[in-house]
N, C-alpha and C positions, 0 to 999 in steps of 0.2 A: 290613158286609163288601163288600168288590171283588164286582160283579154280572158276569153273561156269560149270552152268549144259547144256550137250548135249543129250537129248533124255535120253536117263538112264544111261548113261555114266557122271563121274564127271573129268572134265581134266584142264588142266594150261588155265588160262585167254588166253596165247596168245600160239597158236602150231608152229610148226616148218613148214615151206615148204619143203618139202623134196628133189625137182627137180632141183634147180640152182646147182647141185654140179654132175650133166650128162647131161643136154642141158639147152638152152634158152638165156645165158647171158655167152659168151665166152667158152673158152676151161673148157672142164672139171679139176677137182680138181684128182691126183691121191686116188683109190680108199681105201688107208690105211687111206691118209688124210681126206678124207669123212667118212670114219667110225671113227675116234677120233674125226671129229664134232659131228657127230651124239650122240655118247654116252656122248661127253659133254654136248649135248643139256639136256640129261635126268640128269648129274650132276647137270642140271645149274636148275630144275625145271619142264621143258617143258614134259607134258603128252600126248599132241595129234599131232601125225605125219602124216604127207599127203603126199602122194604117187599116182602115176596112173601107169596101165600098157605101157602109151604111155611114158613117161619119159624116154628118152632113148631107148625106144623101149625093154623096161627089164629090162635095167643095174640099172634104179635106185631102183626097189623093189630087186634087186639080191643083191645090196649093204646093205640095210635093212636087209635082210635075211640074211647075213652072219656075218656082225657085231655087230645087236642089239639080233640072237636070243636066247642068254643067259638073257636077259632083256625082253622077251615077255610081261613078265607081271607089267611090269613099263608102259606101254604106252598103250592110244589106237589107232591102227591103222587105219588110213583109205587110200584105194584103189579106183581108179576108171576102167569104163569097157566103149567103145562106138565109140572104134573105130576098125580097121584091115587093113590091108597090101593086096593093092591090086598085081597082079601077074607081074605089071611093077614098083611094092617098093614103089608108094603112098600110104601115109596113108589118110584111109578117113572115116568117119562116120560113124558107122555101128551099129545098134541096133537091128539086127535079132536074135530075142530069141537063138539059139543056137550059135550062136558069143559070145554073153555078157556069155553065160553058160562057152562055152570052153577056155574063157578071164579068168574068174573067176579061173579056174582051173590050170592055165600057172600061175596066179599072187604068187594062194597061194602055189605052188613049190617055185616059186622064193625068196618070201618073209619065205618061211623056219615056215610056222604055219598051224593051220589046218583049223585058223576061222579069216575074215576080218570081225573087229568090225564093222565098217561103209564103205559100198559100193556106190559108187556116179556113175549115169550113168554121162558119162565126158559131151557129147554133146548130145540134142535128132537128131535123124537121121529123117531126114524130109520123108523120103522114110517109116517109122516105127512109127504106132500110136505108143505115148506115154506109152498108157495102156498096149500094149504085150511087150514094153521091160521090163516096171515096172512089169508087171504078172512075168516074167523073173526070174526076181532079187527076185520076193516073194518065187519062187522056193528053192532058193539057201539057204535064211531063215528057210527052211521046209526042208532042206537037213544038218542045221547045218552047210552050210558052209560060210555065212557069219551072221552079226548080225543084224543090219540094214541096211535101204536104203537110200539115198541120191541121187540130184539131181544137176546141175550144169551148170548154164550159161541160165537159162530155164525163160520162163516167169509166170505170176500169174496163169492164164489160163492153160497153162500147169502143172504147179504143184496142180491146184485142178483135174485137170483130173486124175493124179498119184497119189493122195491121199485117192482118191475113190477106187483106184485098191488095194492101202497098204499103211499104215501109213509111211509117209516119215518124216524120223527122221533129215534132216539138206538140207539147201541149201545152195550152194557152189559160189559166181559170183565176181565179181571186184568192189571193192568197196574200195572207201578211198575218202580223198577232194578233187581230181580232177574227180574220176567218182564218178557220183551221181547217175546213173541208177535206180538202189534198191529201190530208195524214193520216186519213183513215183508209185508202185503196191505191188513190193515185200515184202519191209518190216511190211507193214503193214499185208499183207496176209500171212505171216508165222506167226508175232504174234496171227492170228485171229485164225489158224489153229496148233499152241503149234510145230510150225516146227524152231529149230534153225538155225543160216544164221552164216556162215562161212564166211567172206569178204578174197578171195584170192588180191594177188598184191596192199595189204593195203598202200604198200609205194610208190603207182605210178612208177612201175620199176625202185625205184631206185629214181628219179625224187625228194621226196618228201626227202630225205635225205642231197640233196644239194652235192652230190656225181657223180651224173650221165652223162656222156657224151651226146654230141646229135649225131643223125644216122650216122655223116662222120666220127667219134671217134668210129667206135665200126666194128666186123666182120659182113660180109654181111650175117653169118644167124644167128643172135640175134636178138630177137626178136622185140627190138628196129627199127630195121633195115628190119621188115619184116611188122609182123602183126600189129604190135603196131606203125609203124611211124611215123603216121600224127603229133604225138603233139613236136615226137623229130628230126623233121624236120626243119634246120636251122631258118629260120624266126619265125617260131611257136615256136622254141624251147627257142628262146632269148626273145622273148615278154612274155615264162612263167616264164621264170628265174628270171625274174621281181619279181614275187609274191613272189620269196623266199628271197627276202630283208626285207620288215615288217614279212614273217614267222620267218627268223631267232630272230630277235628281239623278238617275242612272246616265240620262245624258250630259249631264254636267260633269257626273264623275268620269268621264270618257272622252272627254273636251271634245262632243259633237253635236248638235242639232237635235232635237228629237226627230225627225227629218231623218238625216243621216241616220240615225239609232236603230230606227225600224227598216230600214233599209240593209243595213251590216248584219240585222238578226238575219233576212235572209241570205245576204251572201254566204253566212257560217253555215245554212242548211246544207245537209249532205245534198248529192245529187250536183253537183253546177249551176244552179238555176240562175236565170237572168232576170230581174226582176225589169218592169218599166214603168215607171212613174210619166204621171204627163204632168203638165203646167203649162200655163200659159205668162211664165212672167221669167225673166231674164234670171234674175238672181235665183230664182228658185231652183232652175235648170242649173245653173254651177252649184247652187249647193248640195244636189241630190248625187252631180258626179262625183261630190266629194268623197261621200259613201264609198266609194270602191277604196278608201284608201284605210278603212276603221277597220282593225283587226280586235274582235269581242273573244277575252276568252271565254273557258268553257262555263263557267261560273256565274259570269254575265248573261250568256243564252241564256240557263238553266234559269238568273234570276228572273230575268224577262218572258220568259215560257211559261214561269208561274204566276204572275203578275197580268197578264192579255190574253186571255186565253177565251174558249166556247166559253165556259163555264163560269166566268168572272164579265163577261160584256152581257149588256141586255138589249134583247131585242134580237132578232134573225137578220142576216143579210138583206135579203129580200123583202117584199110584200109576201103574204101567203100563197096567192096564188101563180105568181114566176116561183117561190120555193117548190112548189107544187111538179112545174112544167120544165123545169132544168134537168139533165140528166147528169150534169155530178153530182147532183144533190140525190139519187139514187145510192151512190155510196156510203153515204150520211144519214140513212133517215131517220124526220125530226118526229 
């Protein structure tokens, strides 16, 4: 697969999502069958895997560690830290220096290694200047136990605040044709500042595939159905479905997947960006590597830029109130 550079790390154009295959989007896949995804992902090319310790609440860095770690050094890993288990089983945002330390410590048992290449605080905790959870994670660097730092879901403002503290090597937020967030602050401020940008949930959950149900289709805790609803909410969801009439036709003309489509819009984005799709289904994982190989020219962006955009999707990302509590969404206000 097409390589590109992440901080000092060289990995596959497009990485794996590693978390659809222990929550988020239906039942889990049995755990033998996520490790034979897995290590196909590494047959099939894919270098850079993404993991958090909220995934599952463990199971999915435990599944990494058990099935990839004869492969350690095919891939690089990345983890995140930033939340905890309160004592009635909420989970909730937590970025008290010695949280993200003892996070750190649970992930890299589980995950079966002694160093996470790239560590991403997952949310910042509004309760937690940026600066002492990022001091945090400079510790763990100074301890050898992870490699770099990364950041996730954060505004421009915040990420120069964290930048001052320690070089942050990547940021991590939602990013594909239906969210545009990024392009109003982020993107330009990580080029400005040599920070690479990870676009998670590059295929609009699914949405961007031409595959995806709307919320009455799906378990009431996918995420579909939770945090992400407003767009796959019956009425919002049939006015977007619209857009993927002339989408499909642009991926026909391009002899690729709608899949691949939205995938190749962002590998044309200036900046490098990696994007990382998850799945939990064999085929789908090779067809997303395919993507690294669709060269869109300018023409095709431009048509599909105007075609998926804020302003043509209905419905917000979010529910109101995570719109509300996210701080990229400070870059954006709605």
């Amino acid at each position: 697969m097409q390589q590109r550079e992440l901080g000092p790390f060289t990995v596959s154009a497009i990485g794996l999502g590693c978390m659809n295959v222990s929550m988020g989007y239906g039942p889990r896949i049995p755990d033998d069958e996520a490790g034979r995804l897995f290590n196909a992902a590494l047959d099939q090319g894919y270098t850079f895997l993404d993991t958090a310790s909220l995934y599952g609440l463990g199971h999915n860095e435990s599944l990494i560690g058990s099935y990839l770690a004869a492969r350690r050094d095919e891939y690089v890993l990345a983890s995140k830290c930033g939340f905890s288990r309160t004592e009635d089983g909420k989970t909730v945002m937590d970025g008290r220096p010695e949280v993200l330390i003892q996070t750190c410590e649970d992930s890299l048992r589980r995950l079966n290694t002694d160093v996470i290449d790239l560590y991403y605080l997952h949310r910042i905790d509004p309760k937690v200047p940026v600066e002492d959870s990022v001091g945090a994670l400079a510790q763990l660097i100074e301890q050898g136990k992870i490699r770099t730092i990364g950041l996730s879901e954060i505004s421009a403002d915040s990420l120069r605040r964290a930048h001052a503290v320690h070089p942050i090597t990547a940021v991590q937020s939602e990013y594909s044709l239906w969210t545009r967030t990024p392009e109003r602050k982020m993107l330009a401020t990580c080029v400005e500042l040599g920070v690479g940008f990870v676009p998670f949930s590059p295929l609009a959950r699914q949405f961007l595939t031409g595959k995806s149900p709307d919320v009455t289709q799906v378990l009431e805790d996918d995420i579909r159905a939770t945090i992400a609803r407003p767009r796959f909410e019956p009425e919002n969801f049939a006015q977007n479905q619209q857009l993927l009439i002339p989408f499909g036709e642009i991926a026909r003309r391009n002899g690729c997947s709608m899949a691949q489509l939205a995938l190749a819009w962002l590998l044309a984005q200036d900046g490098g960006l990696i994007p990382i799709p998850g799945t939990k289904h064999m085929d789908w994982m090779i067809e997303n590597a395919g993507a690294a190989n669709i060269e869109l020219d300018a023409a095709t962006v431009a048509e599909l830029d105007a075609l998926i955009n804020e302003d043509t999707v209905a419905g917000y990302r979010y529910t109101d109130a995570l719109m509300k509590s996210t701080d990229s969404e400070k870059d954006w206000p709605r």
